[in-house]
N, C-alpha and C positions, 0 to 999 in steps of 0.2 A: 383120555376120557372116552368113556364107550358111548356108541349110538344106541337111541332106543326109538321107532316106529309103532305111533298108537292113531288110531281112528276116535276121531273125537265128534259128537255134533255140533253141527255149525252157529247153533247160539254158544254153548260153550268157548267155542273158541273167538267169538265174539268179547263173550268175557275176559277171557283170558288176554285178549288183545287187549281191551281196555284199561284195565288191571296195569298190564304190562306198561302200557304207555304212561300210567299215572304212578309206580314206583320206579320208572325209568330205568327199565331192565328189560332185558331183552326176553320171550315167553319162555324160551326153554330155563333159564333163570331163574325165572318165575315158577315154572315147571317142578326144578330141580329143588327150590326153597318146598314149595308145599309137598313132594316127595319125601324130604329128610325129615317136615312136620310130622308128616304120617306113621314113619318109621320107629322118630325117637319115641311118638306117643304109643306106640305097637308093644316096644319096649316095656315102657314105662308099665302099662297094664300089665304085661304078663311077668312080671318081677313080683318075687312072694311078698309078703309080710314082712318075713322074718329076714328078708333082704333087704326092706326099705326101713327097718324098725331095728335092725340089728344090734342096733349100738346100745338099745335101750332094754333088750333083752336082759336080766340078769343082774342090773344097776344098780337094782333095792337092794337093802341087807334087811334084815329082820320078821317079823310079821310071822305069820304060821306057815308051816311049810307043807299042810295040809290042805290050803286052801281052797282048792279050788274044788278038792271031793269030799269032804268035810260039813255033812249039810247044817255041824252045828255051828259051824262059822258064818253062814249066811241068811241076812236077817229080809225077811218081805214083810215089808210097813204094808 
């Protein structure tokens, strides 16, 4: 496992201590859990449409194949 050295404020790690003592883990732990939150959620955002939708792309059969440039197909009540 690698090391990593950060400067924190000292309410901060106040928290982090508390935290720490109340899911009984030690702060780098704790550290390490909310770093991989950040990460997977970094991910997650930067992943397209048509990669989280993918499967759904293309599923229909039928319907007009002009759809979507076709202004007689689209009706404004």
């Amino acid at each position: 496992m690698n090391t990593l050295t950060l400067k924190i404020p000292s309410a901060l790690e106040q928290e982090l201590l508390r935290l720490s003592e109340q899911a009984h883990v030690s702060k780098s732990e704790l550290v390490r859990r909310a770093l991989a939150a950040f990460v997977a959620q970094q991910k997650a955002a930067a992943t397209s449409a048509l990669d989280q939708a993918g499967d759904l792309v293309g599923c229909f059969s039928g319907g007009h194949p002009d759809l979507s440039s076709n202004m007689d197909h689209l009706n404004f009540n």
